[in-house]
C-alpha positions in Angstrom: -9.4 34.1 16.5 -5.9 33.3 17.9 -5.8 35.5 21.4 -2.8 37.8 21.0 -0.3 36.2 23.2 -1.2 32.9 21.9 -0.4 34.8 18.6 3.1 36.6 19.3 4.4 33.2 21.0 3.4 31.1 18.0 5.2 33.8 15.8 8.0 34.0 17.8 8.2 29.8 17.2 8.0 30.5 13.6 10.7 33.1 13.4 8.3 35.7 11.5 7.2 37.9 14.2 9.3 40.8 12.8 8.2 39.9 9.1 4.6 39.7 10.6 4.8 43.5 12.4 6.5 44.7 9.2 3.9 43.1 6.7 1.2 44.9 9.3 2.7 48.4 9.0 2.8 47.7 5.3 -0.4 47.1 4.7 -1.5 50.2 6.4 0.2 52.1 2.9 -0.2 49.6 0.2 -3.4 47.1 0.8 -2.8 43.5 2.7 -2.6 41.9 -0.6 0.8 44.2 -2.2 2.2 43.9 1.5 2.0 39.6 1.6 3.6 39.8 -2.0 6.8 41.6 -0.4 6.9 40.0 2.7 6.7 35.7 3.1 4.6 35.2 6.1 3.1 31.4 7.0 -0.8 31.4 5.7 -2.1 31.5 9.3 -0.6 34.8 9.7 -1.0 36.0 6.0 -4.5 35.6 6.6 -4.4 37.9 9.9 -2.8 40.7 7.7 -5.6 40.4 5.3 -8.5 40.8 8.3 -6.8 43.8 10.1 -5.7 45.6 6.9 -8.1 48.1 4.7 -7.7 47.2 1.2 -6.0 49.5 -1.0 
């Protein structure tokens, strides 16, 4: 796994660190997989949502 500052920096790059903390928070209430269907996030990061998240 990416260490996390590694991770924030790269998202920062990208431009989806807000979409990524948003999709996170999301997931939390809806499942990874409803959450990645509102919110576009690069696959490297999609697939971070899906690890941390409980499915719903």
């Amino acid at each position: 796994p990416m260490p996390l500052p590694d991770l924030t920096a790269r998202a920062r790059a990208e431009g989806v660190w807000d979409a990524f903390l948003h999709a996170m928070a999301q997931a939390q209430y809806v499942g990874a997989e409803r959450a990645l269907a509102r919110i576009a996030l690069p696959g490297w990061l999609a697939q971070i949502v899906r690890d941390q998240a409980p499915d719903a």
